[in-house]
C-alpha positions in Angstrom: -19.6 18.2 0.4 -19.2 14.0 1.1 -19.5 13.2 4.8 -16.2 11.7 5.7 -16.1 7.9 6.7 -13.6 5.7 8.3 -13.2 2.8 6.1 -10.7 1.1 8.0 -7.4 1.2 10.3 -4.1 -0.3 10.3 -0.7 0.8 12.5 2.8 0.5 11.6 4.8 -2.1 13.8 6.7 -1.6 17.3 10.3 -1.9 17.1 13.3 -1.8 19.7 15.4 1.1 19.7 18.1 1.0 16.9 16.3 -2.3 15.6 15.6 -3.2 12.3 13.2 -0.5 11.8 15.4 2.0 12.7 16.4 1.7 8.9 13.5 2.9 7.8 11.7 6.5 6.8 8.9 7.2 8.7 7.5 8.1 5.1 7.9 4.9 4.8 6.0 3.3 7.3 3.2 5.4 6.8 2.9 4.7 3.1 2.8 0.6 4.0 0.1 1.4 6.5 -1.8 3.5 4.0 -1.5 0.9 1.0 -2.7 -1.9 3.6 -5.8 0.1 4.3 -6.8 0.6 1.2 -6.6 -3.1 0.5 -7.9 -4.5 3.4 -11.2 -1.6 2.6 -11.6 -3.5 -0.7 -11.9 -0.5 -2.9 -10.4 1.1 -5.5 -7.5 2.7 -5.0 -8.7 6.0 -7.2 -12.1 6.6 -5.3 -10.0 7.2 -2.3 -9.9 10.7 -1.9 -8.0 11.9 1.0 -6.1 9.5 3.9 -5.4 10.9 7.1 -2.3 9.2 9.1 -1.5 10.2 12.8 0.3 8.9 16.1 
């Protein structure tokens, strides 16, 4: 089995209650996060196995 590495880490942005982001899925946020750490690691999208996302 691979040993598990943290490549890199990015957070979704702080909004006011009923502000713009209140327009927004959470499945949404999440998936902007995840594509931004992916770029920001430099690597190929299709070596990443697994992505873990949390609060």
């Amino acid at each position: 089995m691979a040993e598990p590495v943290i490549v890199e880490a990015a957070r979704t942005p702080i909004g006011k209650r009923n502000g713009w982001l209140s327009g927004l899925h959470p499945t949404e946020l999440l998936s902007a996060a995840q594509i931004e750490v992916v770029k920001r690691a430099g690597i190929d999208p299709v070596d990443v196995e697994q992505i873990v996302g949390g609060c």
